[in-house]
CHARMM-style PDB file with segment names, atoms N, HN, CA, C and O in Angstrom:
ATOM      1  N   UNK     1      33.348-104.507  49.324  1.00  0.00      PROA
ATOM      2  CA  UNK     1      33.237-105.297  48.111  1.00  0.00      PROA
ATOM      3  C   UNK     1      33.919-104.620  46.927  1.00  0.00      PROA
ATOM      4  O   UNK     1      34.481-105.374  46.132  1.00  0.00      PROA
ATOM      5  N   UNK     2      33.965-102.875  46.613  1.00  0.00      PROA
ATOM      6  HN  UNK     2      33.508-102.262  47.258  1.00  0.00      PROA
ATOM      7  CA  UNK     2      34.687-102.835  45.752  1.00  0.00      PROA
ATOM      8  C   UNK     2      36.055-103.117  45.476  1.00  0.00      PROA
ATOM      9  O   UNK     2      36.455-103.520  44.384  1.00  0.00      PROA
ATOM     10  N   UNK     3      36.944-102.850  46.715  1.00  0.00      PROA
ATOM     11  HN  UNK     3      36.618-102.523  47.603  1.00  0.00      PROA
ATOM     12  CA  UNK     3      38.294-103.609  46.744  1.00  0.00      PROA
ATOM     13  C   UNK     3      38.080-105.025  45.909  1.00  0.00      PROA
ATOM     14  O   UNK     3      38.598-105.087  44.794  1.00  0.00      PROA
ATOM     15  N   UNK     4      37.472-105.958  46.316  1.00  0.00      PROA
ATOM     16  HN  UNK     4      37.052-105.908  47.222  1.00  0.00      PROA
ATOM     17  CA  UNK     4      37.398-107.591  45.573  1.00  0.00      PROA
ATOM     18  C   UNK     4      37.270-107.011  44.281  1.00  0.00      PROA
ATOM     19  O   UNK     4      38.274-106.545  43.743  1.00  0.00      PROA
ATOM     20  N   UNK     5      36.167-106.978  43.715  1.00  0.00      PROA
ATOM     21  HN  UNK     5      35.351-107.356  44.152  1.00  0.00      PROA
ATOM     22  CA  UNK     5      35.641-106.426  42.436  1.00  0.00      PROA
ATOM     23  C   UNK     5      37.125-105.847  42.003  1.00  0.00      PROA
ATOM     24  O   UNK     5      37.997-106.620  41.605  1.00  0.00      PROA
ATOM     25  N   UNK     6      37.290-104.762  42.087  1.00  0.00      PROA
ATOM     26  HN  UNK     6      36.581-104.135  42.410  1.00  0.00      PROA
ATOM     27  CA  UNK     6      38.637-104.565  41.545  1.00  0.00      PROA
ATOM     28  C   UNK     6      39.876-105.536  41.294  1.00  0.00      PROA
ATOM     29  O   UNK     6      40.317-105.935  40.217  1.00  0.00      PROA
ATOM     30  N   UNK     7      40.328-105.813  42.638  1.00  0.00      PROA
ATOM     31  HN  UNK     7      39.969-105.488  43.513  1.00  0.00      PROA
ATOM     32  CA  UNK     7      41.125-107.490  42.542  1.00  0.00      PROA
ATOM     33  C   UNK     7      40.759-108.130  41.451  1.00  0.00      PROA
ATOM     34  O   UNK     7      41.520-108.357  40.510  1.00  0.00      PROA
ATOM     35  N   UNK     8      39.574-108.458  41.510  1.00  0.00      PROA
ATOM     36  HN  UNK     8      38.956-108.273  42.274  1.00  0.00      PROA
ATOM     37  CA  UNK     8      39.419-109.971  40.630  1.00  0.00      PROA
ATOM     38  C   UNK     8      39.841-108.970  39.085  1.00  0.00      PROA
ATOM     39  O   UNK     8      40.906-109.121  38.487  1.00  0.00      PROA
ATOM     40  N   UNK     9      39.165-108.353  38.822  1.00  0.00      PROA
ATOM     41  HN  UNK     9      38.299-108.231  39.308  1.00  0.00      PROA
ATOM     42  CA  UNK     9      39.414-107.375  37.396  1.00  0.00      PROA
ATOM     43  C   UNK     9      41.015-107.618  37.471  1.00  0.00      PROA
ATOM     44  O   UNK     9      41.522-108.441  36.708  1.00  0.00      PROA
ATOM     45  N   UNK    10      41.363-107.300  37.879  1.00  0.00      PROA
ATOM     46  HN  UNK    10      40.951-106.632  38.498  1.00  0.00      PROA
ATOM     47  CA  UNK    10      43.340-106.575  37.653  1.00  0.00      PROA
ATOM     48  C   UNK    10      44.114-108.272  37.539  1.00  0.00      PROA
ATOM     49  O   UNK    10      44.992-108.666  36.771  1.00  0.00      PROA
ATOM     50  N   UNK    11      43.274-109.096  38.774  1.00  0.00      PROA
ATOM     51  HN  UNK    11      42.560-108.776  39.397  1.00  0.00      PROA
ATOM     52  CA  UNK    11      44.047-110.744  38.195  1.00  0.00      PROA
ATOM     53  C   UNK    11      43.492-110.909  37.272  1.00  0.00      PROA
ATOM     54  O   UNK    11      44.332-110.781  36.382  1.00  0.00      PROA
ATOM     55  N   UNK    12      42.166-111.218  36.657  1.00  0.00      PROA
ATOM     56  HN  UNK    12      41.483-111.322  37.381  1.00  0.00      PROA
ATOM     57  CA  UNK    12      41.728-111.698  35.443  1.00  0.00      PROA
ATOM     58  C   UNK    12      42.216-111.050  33.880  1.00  0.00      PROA
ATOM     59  O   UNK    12      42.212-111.633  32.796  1.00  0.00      PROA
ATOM     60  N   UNK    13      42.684-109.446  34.240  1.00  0.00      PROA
ATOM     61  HN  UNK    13      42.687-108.972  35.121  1.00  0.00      PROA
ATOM     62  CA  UNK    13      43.045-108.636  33.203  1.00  0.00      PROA
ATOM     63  C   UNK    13      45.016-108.788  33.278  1.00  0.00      PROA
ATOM     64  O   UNK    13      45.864-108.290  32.538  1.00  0.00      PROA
ATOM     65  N   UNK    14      45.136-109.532  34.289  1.00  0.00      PROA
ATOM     66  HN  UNK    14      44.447-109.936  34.890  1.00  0.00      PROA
ATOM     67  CA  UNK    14      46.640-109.588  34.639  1.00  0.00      PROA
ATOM     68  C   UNK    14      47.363-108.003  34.605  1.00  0.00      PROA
ATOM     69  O   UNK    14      48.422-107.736  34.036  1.00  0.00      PROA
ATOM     70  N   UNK    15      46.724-107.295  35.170  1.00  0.00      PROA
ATOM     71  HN  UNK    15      45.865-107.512  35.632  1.00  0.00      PROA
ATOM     72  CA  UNK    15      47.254-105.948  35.688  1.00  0.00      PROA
ATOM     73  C   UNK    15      47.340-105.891  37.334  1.00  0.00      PROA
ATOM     74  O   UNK    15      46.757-106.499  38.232  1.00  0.00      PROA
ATOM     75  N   UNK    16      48.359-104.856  37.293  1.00  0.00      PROA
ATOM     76  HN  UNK    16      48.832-104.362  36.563  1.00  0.00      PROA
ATOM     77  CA  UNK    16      48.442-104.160  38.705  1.00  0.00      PROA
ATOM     78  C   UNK    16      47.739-104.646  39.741  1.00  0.00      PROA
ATOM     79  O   UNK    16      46.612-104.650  39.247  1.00  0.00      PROA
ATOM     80  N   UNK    17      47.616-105.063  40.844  1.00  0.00      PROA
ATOM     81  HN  UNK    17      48.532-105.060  41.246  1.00  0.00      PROA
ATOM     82  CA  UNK    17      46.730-105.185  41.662  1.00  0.00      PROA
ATOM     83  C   UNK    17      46.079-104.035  42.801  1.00  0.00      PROA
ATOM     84  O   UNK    17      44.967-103.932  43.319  1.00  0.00      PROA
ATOM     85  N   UNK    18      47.276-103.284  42.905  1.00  0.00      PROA
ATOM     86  HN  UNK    18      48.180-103.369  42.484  1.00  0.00      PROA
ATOM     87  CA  UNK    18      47.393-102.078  43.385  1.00  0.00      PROA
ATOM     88  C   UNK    18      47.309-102.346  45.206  1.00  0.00      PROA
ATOM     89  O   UNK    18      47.461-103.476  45.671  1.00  0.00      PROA
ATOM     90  N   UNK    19      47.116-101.436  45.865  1.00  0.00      PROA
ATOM     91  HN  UNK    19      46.993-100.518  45.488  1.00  0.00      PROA
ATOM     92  CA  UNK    19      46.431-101.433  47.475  1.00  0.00      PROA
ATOM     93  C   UNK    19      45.529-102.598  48.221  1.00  0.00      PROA
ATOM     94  O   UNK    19      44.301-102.677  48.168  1.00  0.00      PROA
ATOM     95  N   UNK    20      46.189-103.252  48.743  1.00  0.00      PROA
ATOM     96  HN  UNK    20      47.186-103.188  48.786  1.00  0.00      PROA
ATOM     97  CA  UNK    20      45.567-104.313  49.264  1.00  0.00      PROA
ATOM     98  C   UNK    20      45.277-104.119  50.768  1.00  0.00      PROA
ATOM     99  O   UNK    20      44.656-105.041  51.297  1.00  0.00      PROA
ATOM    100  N   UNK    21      45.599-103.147  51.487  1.00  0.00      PROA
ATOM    101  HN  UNK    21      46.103-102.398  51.058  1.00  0.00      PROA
ATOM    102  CA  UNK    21      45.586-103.188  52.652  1.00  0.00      PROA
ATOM    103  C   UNK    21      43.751-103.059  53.215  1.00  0.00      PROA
ATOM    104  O   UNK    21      43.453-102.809  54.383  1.00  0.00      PROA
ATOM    105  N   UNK    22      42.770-103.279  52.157  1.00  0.00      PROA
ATOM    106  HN  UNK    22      43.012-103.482  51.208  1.00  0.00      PROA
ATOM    107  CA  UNK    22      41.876-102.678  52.953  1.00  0.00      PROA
ATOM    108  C   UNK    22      40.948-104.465  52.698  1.00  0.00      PROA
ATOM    109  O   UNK    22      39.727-104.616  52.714  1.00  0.00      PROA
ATOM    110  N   UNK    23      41.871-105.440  52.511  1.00  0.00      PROA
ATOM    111  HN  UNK    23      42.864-105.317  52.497  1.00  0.00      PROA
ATOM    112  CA  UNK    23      41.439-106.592  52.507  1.00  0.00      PROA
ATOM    113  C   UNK    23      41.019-107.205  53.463  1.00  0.00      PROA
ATOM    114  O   UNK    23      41.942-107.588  54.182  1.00  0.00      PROA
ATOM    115  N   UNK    24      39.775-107.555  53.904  1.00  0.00      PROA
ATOM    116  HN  UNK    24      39.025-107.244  53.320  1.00  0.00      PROA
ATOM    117  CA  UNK    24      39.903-108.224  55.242  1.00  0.00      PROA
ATOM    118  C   UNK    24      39.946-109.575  55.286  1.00  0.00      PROA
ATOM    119  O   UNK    24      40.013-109.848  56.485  1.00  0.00      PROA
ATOM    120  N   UNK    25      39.946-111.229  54.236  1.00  0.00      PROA
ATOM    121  HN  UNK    25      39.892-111.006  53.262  1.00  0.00      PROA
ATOM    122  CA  UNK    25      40.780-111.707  54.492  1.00  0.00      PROA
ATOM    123  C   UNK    25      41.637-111.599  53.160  1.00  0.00      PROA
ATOM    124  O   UNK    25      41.094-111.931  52.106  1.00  0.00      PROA
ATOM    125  N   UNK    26      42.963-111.146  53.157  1.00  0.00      PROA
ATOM    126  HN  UNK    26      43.404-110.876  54.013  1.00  0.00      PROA
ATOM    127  CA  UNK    26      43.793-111.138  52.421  1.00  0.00      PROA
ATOM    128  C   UNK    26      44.928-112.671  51.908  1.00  0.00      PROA
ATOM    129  O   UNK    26      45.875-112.760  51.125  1.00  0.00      PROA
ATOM    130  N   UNK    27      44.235-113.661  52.796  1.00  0.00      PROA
ATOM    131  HN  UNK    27      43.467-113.588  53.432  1.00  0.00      PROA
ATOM    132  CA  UNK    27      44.514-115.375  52.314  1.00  0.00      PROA
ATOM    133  C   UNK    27      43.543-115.563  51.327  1.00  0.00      PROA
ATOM    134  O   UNK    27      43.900-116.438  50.539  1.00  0.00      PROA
ATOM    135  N   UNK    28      42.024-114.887  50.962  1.00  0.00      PROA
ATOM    136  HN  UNK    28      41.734-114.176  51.602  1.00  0.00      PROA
ATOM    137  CA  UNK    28      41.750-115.832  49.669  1.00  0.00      PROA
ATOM    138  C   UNK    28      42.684-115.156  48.377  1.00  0.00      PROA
ATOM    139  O   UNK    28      42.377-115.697  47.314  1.00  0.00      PROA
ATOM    140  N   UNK    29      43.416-114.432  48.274  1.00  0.00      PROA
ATOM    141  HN  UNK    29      43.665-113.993  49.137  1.00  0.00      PROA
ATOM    142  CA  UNK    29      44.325-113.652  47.324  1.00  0.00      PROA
ATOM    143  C   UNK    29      45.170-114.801  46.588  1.00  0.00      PROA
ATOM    144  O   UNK    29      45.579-114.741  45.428  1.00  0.00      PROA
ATOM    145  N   UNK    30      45.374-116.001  47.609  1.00  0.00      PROA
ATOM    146  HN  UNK    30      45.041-116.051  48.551  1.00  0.00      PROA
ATOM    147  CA  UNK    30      46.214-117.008  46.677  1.00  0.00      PROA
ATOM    148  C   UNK    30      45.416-117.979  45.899  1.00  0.00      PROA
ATOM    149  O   UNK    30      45.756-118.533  44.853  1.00  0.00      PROA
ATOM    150  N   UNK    31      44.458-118.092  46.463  1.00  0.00      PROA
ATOM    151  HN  UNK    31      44.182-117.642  47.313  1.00  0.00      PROA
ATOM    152  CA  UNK    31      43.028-118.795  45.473  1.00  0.00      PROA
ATOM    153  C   UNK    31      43.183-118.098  43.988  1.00  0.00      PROA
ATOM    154  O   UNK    31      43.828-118.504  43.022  1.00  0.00      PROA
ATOM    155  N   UNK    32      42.459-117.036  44.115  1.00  0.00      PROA
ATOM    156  HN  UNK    32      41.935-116.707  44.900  1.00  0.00      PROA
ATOM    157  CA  UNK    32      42.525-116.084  43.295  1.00  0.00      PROA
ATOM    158  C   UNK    32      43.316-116.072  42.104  1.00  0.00      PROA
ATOM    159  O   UNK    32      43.028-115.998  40.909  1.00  0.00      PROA
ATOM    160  N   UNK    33      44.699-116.191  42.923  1.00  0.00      PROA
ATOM    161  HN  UNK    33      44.933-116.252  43.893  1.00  0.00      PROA
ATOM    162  CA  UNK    33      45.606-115.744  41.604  1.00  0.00      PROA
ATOM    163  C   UNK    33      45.617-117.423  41.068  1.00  0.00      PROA
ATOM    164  O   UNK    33      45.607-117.484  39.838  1.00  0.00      PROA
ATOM    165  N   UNK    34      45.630-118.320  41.524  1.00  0.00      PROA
ATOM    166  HN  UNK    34      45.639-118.270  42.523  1.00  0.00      PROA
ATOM    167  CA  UNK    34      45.702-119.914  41.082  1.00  0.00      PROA
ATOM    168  C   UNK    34      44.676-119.941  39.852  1.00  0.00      PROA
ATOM    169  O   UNK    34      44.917-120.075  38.653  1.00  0.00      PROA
ATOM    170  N   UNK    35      43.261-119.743  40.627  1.00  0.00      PROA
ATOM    171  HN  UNK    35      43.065-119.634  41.601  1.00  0.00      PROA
ATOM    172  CA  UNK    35      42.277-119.395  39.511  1.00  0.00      PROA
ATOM    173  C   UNK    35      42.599-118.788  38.345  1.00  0.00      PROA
ATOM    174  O   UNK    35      42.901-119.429  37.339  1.00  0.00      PROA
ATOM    175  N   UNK    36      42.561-117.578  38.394  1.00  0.00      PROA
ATOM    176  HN  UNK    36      42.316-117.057  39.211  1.00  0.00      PROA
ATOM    177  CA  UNK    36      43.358-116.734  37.485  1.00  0.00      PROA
ATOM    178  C   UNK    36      44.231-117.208  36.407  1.00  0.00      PROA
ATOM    179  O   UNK    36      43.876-117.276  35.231  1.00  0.00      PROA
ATOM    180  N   UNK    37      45.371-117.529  36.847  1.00  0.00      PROA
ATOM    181  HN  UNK    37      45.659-117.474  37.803  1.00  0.00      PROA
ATOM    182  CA  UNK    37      45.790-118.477  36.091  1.00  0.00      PROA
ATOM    183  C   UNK    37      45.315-119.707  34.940  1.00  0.00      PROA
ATOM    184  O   UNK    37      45.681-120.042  33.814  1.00  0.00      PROA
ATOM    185  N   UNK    38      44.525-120.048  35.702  1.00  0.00      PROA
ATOM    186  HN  UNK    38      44.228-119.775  36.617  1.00  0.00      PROA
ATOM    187  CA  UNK    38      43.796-121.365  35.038  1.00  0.00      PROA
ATOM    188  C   UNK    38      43.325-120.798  34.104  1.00  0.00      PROA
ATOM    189  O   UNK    38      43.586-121.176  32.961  1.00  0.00      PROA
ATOM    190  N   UNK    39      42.578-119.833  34.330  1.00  0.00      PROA
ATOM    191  HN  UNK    39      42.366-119.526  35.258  1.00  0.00      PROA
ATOM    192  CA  UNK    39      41.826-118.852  33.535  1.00  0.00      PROA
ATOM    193  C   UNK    39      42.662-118.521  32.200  1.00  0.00      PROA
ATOM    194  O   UNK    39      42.454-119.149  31.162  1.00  0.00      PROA
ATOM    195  N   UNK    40      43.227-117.916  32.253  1.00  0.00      PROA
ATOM    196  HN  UNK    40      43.396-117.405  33.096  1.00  0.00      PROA
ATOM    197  CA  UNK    40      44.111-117.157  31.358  1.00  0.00      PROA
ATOM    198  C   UNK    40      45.036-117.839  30.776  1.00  0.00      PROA
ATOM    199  O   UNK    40      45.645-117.391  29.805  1.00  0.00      PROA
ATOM    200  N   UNK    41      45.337-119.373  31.450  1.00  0.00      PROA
ATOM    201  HN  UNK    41      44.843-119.736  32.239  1.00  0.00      PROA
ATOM    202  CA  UNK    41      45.837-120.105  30.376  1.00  0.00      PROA
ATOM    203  C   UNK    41      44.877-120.954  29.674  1.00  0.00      PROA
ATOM    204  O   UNK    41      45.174-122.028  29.151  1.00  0.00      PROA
ATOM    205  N   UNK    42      43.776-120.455  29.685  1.00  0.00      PROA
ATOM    206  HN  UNK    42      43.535-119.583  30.110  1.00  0.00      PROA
ATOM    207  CA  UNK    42      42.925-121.429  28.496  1.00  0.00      PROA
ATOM    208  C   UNK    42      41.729-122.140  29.133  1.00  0.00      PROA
ATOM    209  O   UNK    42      40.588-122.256  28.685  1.00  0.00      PROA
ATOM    210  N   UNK    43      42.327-122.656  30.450  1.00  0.00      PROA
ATOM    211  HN  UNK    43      43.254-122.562  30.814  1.00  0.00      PROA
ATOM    212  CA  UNK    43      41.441-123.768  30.997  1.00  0.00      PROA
ATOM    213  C   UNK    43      40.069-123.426  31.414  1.00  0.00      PROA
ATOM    214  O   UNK    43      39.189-124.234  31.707  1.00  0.00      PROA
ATOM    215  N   UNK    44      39.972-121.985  31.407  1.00  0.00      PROA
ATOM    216  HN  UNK    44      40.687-121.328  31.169  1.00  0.00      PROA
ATOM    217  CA  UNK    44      38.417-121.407  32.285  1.00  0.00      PROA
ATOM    218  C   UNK    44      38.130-122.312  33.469  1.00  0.00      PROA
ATOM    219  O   UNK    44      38.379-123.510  33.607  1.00  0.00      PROA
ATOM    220  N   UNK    45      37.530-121.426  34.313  1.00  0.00      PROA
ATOM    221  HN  UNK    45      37.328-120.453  34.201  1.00  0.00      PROA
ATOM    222  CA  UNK    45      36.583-122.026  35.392  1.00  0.00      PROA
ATOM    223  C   UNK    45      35.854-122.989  35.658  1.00  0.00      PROA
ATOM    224  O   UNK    45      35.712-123.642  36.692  1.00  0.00      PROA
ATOM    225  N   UNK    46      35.111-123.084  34.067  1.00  0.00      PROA
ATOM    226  HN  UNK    46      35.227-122.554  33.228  1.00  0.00      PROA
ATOM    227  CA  UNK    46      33.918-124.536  34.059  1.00  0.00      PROA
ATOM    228  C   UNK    46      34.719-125.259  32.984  1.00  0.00      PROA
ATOM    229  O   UNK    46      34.388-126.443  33.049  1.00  0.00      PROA
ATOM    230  N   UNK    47      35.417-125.122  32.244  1.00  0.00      PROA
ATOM    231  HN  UNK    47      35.686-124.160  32.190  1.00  0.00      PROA
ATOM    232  CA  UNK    47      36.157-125.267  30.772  1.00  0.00      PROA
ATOM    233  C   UNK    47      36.251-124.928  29.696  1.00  0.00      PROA
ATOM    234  O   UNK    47      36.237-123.701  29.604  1.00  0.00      PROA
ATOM    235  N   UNK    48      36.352-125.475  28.722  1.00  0.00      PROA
ATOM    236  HN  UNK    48      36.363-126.473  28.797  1.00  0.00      PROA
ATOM    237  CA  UNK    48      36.069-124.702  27.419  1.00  0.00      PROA
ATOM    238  C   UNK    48      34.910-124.721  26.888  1.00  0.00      PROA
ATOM    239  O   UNK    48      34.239-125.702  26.568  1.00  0.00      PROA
ATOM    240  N   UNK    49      34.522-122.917  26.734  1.00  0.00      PROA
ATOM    241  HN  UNK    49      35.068-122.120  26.994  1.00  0.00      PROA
ATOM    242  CA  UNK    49      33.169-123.168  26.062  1.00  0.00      PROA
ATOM    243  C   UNK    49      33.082-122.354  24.650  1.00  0.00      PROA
ATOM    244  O   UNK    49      33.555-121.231  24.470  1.00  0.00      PROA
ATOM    245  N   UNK    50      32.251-123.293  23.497  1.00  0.00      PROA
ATOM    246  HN  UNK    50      31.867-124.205  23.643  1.00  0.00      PROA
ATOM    247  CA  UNK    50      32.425-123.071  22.292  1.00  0.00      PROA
ATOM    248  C   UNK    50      31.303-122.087  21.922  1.00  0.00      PROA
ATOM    249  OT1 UNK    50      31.205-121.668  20.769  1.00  0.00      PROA
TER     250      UNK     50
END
């Protein structure tokens, strides 16, 4: 779990992702970064909250 934990930090902070090899499934990684995205352009997860 700390590998994820880290991941999600480094997409959400849009840094480095660093060492991925200790991923065991390394397909939710494209979720992730989609999310991420959404995220960081404004849209959040649930949406905008005031």
């Amino acid at each position: 779990m700390k590998i994820m934990r880290r991941l999600v930090r480094s997409l959400l902070l849009q840094e480095p992702t660093g060492d991925l090899s200790g991923l065991v499934n390394p397909e939710s990684l494209a979720e992730l970064k989609t999310l991420s995205a959404r995220i960081g352009a404004g849209g959040g997860a649930t949406g905008n909250r005031a």
